[in-house]
C-alpha positions in Angstrom: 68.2 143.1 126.9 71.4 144.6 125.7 71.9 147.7 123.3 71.1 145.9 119.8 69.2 148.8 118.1 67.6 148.7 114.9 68.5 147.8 112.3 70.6 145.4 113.5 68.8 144.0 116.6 67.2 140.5 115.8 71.0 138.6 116.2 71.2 138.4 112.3 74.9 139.9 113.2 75.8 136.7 115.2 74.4 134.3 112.7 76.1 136.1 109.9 79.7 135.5 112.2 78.7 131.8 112.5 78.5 131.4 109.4 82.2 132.6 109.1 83.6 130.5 111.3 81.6 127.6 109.7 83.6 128.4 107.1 81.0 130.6 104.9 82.6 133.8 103.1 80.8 136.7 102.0 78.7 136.0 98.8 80.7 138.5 96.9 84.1 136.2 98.0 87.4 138.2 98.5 86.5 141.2 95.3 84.0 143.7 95.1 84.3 143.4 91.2 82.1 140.4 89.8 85.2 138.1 89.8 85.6 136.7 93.8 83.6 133.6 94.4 82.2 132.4 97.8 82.9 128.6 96.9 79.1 128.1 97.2 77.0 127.0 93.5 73.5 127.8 94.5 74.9 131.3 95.9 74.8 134.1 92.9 78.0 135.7 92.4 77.4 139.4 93.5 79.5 143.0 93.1 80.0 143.2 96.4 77.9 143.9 99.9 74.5 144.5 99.8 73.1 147.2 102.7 69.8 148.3 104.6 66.5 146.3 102.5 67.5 146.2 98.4 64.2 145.4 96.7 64.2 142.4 94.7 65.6 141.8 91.9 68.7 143.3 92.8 70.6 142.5 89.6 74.7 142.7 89.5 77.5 140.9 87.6 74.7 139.3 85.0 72.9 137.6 88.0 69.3 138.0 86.9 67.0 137.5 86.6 66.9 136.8 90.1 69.8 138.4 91.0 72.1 139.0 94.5 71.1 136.9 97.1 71.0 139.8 99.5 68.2 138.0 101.7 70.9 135.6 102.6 73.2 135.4 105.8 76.6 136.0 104.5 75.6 139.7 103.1 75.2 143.2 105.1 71.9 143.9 104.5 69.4 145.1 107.8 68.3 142.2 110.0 65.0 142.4 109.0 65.9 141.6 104.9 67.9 138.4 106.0 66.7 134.6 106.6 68.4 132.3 105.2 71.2 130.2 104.1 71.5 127.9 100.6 71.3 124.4 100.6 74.8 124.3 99.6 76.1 126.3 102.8 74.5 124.5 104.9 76.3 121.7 103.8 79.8 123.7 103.9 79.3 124.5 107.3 78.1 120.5 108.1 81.3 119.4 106.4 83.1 122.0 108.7 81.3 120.6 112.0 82.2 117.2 110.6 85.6 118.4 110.2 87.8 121.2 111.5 85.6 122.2 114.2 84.1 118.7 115.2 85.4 119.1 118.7 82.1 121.3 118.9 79.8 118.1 119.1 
């Protein structure tokens, strides 16, 4: 139902915004220059956004050799090349349900 089109039609888009206001930033932080930092460990630093399906490794800003994380939430990559979120977000977001938005439980 709707108008979600592909590439952007299995509600990776409204997970991704979730994860925002769970307090999760983009992976590349606030800089599209290796130097912005998403407050995350077990999230790679990255150059900036990812887009439509990078093929692994997607190396930037001395990340291999596994390199950007694109596969993750919090970038801008097509629906279909994104499934997860870090241990370490998950947590972020837990202490943000625990905390700023615990009037959500």
């Amino acid at each position: 139902m709707g108008n979600a089109q592909s590439p952007f039609n299995k509600g990776r888009t409204a997970t991704h915004e979730v994860g925002h206001y769970l307090n999760l930033p983009h992976l590349w932080g606030d800089t599209e220059d290796c130097t912005g930092s998403d407050f995350v460990a077990d999230t790679p630093n990255c150059a900036g956004p990812n887009f439509e399906k990078p093929t692994f490794p997607k190396v930037s800003c001395n990340n291999g050799p596994s390199g950007d994380m694109f596969m993750n939430y919090m970038d801008y990559v097509d629906d279909a090349a994104m499934f997860m979120f870090t241990p370490q977000q998950v947590a972020r977001m837990r202490t943000t349900l625990d905390g700023p938005r615990s009037t959500l439980w």
